[in-house]
C-alpha positions in Angstrom: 49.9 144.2 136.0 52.1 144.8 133.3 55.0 143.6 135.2 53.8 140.7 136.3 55.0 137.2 134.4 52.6 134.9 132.6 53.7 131.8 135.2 50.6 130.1 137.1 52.7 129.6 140.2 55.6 127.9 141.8 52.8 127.0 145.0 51.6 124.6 142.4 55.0 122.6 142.0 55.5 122.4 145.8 52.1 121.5 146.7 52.5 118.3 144.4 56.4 117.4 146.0 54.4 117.1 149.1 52.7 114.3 147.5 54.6 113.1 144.5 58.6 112.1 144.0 60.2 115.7 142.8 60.5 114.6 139.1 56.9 113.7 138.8 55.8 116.5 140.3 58.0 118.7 138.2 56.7 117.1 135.0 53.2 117.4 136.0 53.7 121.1 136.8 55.5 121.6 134.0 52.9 120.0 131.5 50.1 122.3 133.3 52.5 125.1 133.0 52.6 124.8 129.0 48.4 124.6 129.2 48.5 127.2 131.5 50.2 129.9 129.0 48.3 128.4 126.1 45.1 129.4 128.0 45.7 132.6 128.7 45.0 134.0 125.0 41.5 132.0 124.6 40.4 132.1 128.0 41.9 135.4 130.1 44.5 134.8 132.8 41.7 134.2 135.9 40.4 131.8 133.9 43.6 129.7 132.9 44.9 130.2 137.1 41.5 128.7 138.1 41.8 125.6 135.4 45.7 125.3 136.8 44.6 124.8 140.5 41.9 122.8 139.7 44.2 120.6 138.1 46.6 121.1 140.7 44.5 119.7 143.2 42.9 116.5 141.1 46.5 115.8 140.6 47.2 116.0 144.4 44.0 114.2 145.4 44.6 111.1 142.7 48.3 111.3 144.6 46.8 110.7 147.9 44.0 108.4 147.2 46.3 105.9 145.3 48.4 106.2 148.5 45.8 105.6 150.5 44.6 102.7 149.0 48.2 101.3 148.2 49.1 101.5 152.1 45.6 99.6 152.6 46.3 97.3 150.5 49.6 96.5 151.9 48.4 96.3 155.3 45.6 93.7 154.3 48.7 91.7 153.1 50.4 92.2 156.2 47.7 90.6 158.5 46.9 88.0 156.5 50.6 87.3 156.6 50.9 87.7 160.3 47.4 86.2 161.3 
């Protein structure tokens, strides 16, 4: 694996442009990207990949759920406009 670079993943980024605007998602990546690499000394690389897509996917799921609950609340506001 000597070859290999010290990156986490470029899945990560795209998985959050499916749910963020492109510069949040690059700035979250990016962020998780820098703890990624500092992790890799302390903690192996297996270790810092899982801690990466577990933040990956908290960061996809809070994406989501604020969505969710956004689009809710706007269409609460929409039938009490209409009703």
């Amino acid at each position: 694996m000597k070859g290999r670079s010290r990156s986490a993943s470029g899945w990560g980024e795209k998985l959050l442009c499916v749910f963020l605007s492109t510069e949040d998602a690059e700035s979250i990546a990016g962020d998780l990207e820098e703890n990624y690499r500092d992790l890799i000394p302390a903690r192996g690389r297996l270790l810092a990949r899982i801690w990466y897509w577990v933040q990956i996917i908290k960061a996809a799921g809070s994406a989501v759920s604020f969505r969710f609950a956004w689009n809710l609340s706007m269409l609460k506001t929409h039938l009490k406009l209409t009703w």
